[in-house]
Structures are given as structure tokens and as C-alpha cells.
C-alpha positions in Angstrom: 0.0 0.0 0.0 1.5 3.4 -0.7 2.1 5.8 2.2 2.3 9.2 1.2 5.4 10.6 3.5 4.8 12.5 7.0 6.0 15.4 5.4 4.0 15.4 2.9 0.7 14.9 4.9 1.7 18.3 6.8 2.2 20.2 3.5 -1.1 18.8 2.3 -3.1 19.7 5.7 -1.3 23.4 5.6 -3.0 23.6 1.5 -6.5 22.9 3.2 -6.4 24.5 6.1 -4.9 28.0 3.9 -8.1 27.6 2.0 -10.4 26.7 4.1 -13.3 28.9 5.2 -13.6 29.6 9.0 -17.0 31.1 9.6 -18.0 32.8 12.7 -21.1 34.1 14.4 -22.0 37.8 15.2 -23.9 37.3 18.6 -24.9 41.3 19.0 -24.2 44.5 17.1 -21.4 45.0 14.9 -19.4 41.8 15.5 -18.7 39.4 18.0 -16.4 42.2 20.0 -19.0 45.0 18.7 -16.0 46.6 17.3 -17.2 46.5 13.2 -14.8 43.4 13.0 -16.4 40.1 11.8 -14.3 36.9 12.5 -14.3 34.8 8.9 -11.7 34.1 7.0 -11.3 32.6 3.1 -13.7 34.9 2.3 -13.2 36.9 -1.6 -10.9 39.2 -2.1 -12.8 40.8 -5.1 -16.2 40.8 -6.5 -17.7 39.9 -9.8 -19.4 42.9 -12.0 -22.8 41.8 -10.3 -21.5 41.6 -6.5 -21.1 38.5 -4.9 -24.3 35.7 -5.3 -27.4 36.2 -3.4 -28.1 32.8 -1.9 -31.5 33.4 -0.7 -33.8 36.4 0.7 -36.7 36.3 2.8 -39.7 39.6 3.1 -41.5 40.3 5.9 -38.9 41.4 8.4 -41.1 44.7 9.0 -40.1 48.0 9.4 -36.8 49.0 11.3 -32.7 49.5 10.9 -31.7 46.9 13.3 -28.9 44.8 12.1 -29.3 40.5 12.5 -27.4 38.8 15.2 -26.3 34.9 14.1 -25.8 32.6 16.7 -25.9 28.8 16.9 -27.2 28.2 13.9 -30.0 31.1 14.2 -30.7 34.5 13.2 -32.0 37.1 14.7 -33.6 40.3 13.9 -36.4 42.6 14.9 -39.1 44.8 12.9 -42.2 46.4 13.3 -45.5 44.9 12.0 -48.3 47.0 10.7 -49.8 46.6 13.8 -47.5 48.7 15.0 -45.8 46.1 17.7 -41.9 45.1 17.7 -41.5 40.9 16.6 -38.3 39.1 17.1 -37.9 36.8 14.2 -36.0 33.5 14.3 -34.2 32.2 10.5 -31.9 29.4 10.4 -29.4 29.8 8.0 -31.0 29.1 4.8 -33.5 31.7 5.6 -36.6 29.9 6.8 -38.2 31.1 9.5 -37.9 29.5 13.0 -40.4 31.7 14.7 -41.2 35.2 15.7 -42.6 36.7 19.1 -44.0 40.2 20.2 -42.0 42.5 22.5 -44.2 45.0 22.2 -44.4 48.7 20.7 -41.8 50.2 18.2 -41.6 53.6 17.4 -43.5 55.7 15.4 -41.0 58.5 14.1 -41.9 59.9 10.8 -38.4 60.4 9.6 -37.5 56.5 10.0 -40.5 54.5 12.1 -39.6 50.7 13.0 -36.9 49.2 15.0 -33.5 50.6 15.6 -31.5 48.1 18.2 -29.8 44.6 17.3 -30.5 42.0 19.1 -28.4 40.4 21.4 -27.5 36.9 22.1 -26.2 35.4 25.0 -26.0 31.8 25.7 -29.5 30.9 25.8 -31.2 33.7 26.0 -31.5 37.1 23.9 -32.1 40.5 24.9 -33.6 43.5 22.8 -34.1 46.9 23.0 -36.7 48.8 21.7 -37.1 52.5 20.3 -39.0 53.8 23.0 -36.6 52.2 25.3 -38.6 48.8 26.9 -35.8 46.3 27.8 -36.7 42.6 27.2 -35.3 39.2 27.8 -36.5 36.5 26.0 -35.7 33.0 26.8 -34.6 31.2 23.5 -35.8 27.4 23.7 -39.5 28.3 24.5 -39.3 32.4 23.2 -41.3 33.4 26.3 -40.7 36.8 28.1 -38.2 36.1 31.2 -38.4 39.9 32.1 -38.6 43.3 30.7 -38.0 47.1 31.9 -38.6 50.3 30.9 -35.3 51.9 31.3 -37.0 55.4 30.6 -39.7 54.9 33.1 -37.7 53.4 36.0 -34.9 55.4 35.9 -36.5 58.6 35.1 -34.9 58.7 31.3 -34.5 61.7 29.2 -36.4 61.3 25.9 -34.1 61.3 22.6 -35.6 63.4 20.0 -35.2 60.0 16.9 -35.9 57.3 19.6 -33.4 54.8 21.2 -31.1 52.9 19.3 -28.5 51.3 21.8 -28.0 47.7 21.3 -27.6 45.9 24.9 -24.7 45.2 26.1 -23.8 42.1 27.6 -20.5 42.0 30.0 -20.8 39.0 32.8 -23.6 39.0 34.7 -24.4 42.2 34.0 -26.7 44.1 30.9 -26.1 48.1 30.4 -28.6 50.3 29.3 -28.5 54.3 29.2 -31.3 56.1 29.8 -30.0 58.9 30.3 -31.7 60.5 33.5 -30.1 62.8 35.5 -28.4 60.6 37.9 -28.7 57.4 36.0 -27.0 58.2 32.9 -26.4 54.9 32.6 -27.3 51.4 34.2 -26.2 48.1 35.0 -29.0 45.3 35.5 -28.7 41.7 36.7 -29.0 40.0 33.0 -30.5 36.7 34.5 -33.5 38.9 36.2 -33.3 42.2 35.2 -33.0 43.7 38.6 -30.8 47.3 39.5 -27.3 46.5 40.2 -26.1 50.5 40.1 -26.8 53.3 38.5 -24.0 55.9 37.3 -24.2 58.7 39.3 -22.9 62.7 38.3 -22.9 62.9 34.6 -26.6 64.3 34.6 -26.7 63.6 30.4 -29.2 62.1 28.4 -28.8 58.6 25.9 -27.1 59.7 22.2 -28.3 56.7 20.6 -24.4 55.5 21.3 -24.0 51.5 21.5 -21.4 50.9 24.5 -18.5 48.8 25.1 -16.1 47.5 27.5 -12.5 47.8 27.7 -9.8 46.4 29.9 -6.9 48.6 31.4 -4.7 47.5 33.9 -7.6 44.5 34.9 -10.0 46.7 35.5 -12.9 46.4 33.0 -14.0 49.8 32.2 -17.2 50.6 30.3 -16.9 53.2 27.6 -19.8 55.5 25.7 -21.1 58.0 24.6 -23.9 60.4 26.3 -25.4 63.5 24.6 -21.8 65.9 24.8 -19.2 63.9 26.6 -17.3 60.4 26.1 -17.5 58.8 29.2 -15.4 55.9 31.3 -17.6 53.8 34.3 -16.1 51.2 36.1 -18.2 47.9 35.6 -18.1 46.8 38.8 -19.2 49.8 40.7 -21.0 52.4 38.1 -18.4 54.9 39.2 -17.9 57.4 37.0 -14.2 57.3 36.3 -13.6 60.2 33.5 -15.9 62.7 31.2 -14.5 64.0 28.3 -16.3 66.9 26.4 -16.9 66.6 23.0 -20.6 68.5 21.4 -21.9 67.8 18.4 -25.5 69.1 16.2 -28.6 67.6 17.8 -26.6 65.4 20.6 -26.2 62.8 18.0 -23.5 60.6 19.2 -24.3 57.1 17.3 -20.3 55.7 17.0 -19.1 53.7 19.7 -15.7 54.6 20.6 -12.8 51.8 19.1 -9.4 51.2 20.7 -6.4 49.6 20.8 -3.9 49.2 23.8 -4.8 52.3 25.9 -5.9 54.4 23.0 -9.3 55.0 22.4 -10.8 56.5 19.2 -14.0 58.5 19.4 -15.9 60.6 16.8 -19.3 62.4 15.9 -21.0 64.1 13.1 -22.3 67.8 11.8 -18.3 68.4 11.3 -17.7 67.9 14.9 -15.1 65.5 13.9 -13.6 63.3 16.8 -10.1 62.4 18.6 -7.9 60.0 20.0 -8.4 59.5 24.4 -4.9 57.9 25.9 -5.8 55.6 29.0 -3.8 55.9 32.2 -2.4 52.0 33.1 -5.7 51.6 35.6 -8.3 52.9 33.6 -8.8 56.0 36.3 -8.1 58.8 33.5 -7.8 60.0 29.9 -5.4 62.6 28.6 -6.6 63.7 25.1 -3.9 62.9 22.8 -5.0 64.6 19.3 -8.3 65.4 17.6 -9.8 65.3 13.5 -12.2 67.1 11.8 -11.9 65.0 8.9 -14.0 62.3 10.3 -17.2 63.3 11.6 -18.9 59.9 11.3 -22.9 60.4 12.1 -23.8 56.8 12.8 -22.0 54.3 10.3 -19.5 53.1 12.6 -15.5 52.7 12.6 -13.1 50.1 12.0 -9.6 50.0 13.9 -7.1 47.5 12.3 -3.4 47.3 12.3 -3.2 50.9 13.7 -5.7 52.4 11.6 -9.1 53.6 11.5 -11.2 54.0 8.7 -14.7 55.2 8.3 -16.8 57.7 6.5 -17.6 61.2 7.0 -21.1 63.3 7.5 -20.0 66.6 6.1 -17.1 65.0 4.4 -18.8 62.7 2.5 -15.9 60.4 1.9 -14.4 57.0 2.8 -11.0 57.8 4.4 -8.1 56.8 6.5 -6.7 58.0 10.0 -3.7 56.9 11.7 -4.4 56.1 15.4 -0.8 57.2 16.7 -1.1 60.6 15.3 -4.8 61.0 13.9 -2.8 61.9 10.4 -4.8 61.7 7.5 -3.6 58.7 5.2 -6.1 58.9 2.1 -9.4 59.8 1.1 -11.6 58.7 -1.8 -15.2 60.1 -3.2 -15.6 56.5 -5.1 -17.0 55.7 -1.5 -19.2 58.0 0.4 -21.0 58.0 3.4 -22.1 54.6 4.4 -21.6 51.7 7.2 -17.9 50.2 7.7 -17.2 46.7 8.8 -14.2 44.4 8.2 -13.5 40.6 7.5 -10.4 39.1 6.1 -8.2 42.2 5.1 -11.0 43.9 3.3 -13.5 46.8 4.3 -17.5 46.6 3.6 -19.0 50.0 2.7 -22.5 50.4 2.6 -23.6 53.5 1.3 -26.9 55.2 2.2 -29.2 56.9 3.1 -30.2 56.3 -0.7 -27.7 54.8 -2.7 -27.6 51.3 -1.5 -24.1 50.8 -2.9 -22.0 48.0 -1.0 -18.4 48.4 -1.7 -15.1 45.7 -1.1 -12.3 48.2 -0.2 -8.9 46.9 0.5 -7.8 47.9 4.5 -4.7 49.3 3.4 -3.4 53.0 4.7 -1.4 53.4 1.7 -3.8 53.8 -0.4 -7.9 53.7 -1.5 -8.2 50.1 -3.5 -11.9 48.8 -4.3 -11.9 45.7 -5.4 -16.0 45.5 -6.4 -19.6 47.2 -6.1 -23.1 45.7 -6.5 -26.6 47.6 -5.6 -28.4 45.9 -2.9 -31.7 47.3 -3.1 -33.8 50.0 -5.4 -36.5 49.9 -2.7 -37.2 53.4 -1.0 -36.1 53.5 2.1 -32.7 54.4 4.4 -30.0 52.1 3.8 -29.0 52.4 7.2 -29.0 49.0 8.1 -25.1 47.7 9.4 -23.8 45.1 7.5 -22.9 41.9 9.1 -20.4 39.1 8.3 -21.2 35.4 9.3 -20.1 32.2 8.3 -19.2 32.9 4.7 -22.2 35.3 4.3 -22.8 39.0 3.9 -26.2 39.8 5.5 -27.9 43.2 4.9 -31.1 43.8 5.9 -33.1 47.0 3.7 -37.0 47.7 3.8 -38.2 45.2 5.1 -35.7 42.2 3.3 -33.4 40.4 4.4 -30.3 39.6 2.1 -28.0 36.9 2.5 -25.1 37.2 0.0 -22.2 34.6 -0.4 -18.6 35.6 0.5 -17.1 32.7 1.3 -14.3 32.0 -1.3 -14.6 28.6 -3.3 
């Protein structure tokens, strides 16, 4: 029997394994670390004419911006119905439905009525916020309610003008919300029963619409956002208010959560407001600004850090560019890509330009220079394309008026 040499096996496995396709699910907004960066590899480094395939599409998903979550098989994502109530809809991964459940009333704004949060999985259970700010936990095997607050109602919550779009935030044991009253900015709830662990105390600011996130410095997990004209630092563990740093911007619109790398943390906002660069003392205690931008004055289409970088798209300046973390030095700028979402998978940048084009762009994340590498048109149906892309197991999901797309990335 021929025995094809030890070496030889290796050599062989290393071929597969270089082109093999690892896939990996987006349990809650923007990405497994909410960052913008999706975890797949072997995906396609460039596009045919017509974009990548479309493996399947399902209607029905109701009215709403809220991204999908894909966990275990499952995706998630929430709309409203004509009667006017929230549903959680269950897909498996070809797209049929699972199920769907009520969490109640969505809101009603006439500029962009429907959902606005993405869910949020978490072992076997997932939580969702909805625009007038009810929190709810549903359990997953059976889809009945476990509990549900209303943030703006129990913690005396300032109203946003365009209704809440946070998408909750799972650390440990606890859930975040931010309702932004005047000494409960923000919140920490028990995640198993929704009870008050703390409540921030001092900042006295309303919710921006601002997703948080949590950072570690010198062990201490520190919990970083967003309120209506400051970026702010709270120590998980006791709601303390650790640093404020002002930063003001048209209509208290602060919709980006804050990237970072080591103990640098990016931060920006729109209406030519621009954004800067926060260093981090060793325990997480302080922040000494370290530069600021008006270049990037992202409204709400998020920002991706990678290799030192960050790139993202302006309001004002309508263009996809380039910033250097280290110095906030503009690398490159292009008006072949204008305002629109920004995620990452595999070395490559996903733009999705709205409100109206609909335009989803493969740019290279290189700071050297702007390299696209293909374009397709999602959607001519009216409505926002506001939607943030997401990257899961070899497919591109984008959800737009009501449809959700599933697109294949995956190389072959």
C-alpha cells in the first residue's frame, strides 16, 4: 500500500487548512467584540461585476434599521408589524423562518418609524431593546418573556428626540442600558433577572443613541460610551464614573461607539464635529486627550480600527478615508465611497452606502492607499439604507425595507 510521507501529509493539511473557510457568528451588534470586525476568513478578495451571489432572501422582516445577530445556527432580527408592535424573528441559515414573538411597541418617528436596536445573544437567552426604550429578555428554547424594563420609566430617562437605538450590552452578569436621566446616565441590570445592580451617578446627560462597550486597562474592565456631549469611562463593577471628556456635536447625536487599541481609544461624531484619540492611564482611572480630527465626523456608520488604523466615513465630508491612530494623520481619502456603514472581514472593508444609494463596496484595509476591489446595488426599494452590515459564516447579511439579504462571500 503506498504511504504518502509525513511530510507530505503536513504540506497537504497546511494547503487545506490555507483555504479553508472559517466562519464565525455575530452574537450582538457590529461583531462578535462589537468593534465592526467580523471573525471569517477565506472569504473573496474581489467581486464579480454583479457583486457576490445572493443565496437566498426572505420579506416580511417589518419595518426597522436593526442589524441581525447569528448565533448557533439562528438569526436574529427585529421589525415592526403594521400593527404597529416590535417581533423578534427567528431564521436558520437558509433563511426559513424558525419563529417570531412580540416585545411590544416600536416607534413611530416619521423620519425612520420601525426598530432601531440589534439584538443580542447570550448563551441561551437574547435580549432587545426597543425605540422607546422597553428592555426585554427573551428566553430562546421556548421564546417566552423572562423579564422586561422600561429603562426610561424606571430610571427617570430623558427622551431622545429620533428614539433609542443602543443595542444591549452584555459584560458577565451584567446588561447596560442608558437612559440617560439625571443621575442614572447609565445602568447596570442583573442579565439573569433584570433587577438594579447600580446606577452611574454625576454625569446628569441624556442617551445619544451610542452602543457601548467595555475595555480592559490594567484589569480593570472599564465601560466606555457615549452620552449626549461627553465620552465617558464607568467602572463595571461599581458604576463609578471614572472620566468625562467633552466633546458636542448638532442635535446630541453621538451614534459611534468609541474603538481602541492598547490604551488608546478613538471616538468621533458628526455635523463636522469631527472626533479624537483618548490615551488611557495603566488603571483605567483617567484619559489625557492625545489629538483630535475634523476629517471624520462619522454620524452613525460606525468605525473600523485595524493594524493601527481607522477608517470610516464622513457626514460633512462625504468620503471614505483613513486616520492613523498614533497621530490621527490623514492617510487617504476617496469620493468613489461616500458615506455609508464600515465593517471588516479578512483584510477587506465593507461600505454600505446610504441613506439612498444602497451601494455595497469591497475596499482593501490598506493605509497606503484607497483600492476597491467590487460594487453591487443591494436594493432599489425606498427607504434608508441604514441597516449595518454583518459578516457570518461565509455570508454577507444586509437587511433594507423590510428584506433580508443573505449574499455569499465565502471563497470557493
Amino acid at each position: 500500500m503506498n504511504r504518502i510521507p509525513y511530510l507530505g501529509v503536513m504540506a497537504l493539511v497546511a494547503l487545506v487548512m490555507s483555504s479553508a473557510v472559517w466562519g464565525a457568528d455575530s452574537p450582538q451588534f457590529r461583531g462578535p467584540n462589537r468593534d465592526g470586525i467580523f471573525k471569517d476568513t477565506g472569504l473573496l478578495k474581489t467581486w464579480p461585476a454583479e457583486g457576490p451571489a445572493l443565496e437566498w432572501k426572505v420579506d416580511g422582516v417589518g419595518q426597522g434599521y436593526a442589524s441581525v445577530a447569528v448565533a448557533d445556527g439562528t438569526i436574529y432580527v427585529t421589525g415592526m408589524q403594521e400593527d404597529k408592535q416590535g417581533y423578534l424573528f427567528a431564521y436558520d441559515l437558509t433563511g426559513k423562518q424558525k419563529w417570531k414573538v412580540v416585545y411590544g411597541p416600536e416607534t413611530l418617528d416619521a423620519q425612520a418609524p420601525g426598530s432601531r436596536a440589534t439584538p443580542t445573544v447570550d448563551g441561551d437567552r437574547v435580549y432587545i431593546m426597543s425605540g422607546v426604550g422597553v428592555l426585554t429578555c427573551f428566553a430562546i428554547a421556548d421564546q417566552k418573556q423572562v423579564w422586561q424594563v422600561d429603562v426610561f420609566k424606571q430610571f427617570n430617562g430623558q427622551a431622545v428626540d429620533w428614539a433609542v437605538s443602543e443595542s444591549p450590552l452584555v459584560d458577565g452578569d451584567l446588561i447596560f442600558a442608558t437612559p440617560g436621566g439625571a443621575e442614572a446616565s447609565v445602568v447596570a441590570l442583573n442579565k439573569m433577572t433584570g433587577k438594579t445592580v447600580w446606577t452611574s451617578k454625576g454625569l446628569g446627560e441624556r442617551s445619544a443613541y451610542c452602543s457601548p462597550v467595555v475595555f480592559s486597562f490594567g484589569g480593570r474592565r472599564v465601560l466606555v460610551t457615549m452620552t449626549a456631549k461627553s465620552v465617558v469611562g464607568i467602572d463595571i463593577k461599581t458604576g463609578q464614573v471614572l472620566w468625562t471628556h467633552k466633546h458636542e456635536t448638532e442635535y446630541d447625536i453621538h451614534a459611534v461607539s468609541p474603538v481602541c487599541k492598547d490604551n488608546v481609544i478613538y471616538y468621533t461624531g458628526g455635523y463636522g464635529s469631527g472626533g479624537g484619540a483618548l490615551e488611557v492611564s495603566p488603571d483605567g482611572s483617567s484619559v489625557t486627550p492625545k489629538w483630535s480630527d475634523k476629517n471624520l465626523d462619522c454620524q452613525h456608520h460606525g468605525v473600523v480600527l485595524v493594524d493601527g488604523y481607522i477608517y470610516g466615513t464622513g457626514h460633512k465630508n462625504s468620503k471614505l478615508m483613513c486616520l492613523e491612530l498614533a497621530s490621527g494623520k490623514l492617510m487617504w481619502t476617496s469620493d468613489e465611497v461616500t458615506q455609508g456603514d464600515v465593517v471588516y472581514g479578512d483584510g477587506m472593508l465593507y461600505v454600505y452606502e446610504g441613506p439612498k444609494k444602497g451601494i455595497m463596496s469591497l475596499v482593501k484595509a490598506a493605509n497606503a492607499k484607497f483600492e476597491r476591489a467590487g460594487s453591487f446595488q443591494v436594493s432599489q426599494a425606498k427607504d434608508k439604507h441604514w441597516a449595518h452590515p454583518v459578516i457570518a459564516n461565509g455570508r454577507l447579511y444586509v437587511r433594507h425595507a423590510g428584506t433580508l439579504y443573505a449574499y455569499k462571500v465565502a471563497a470557493k
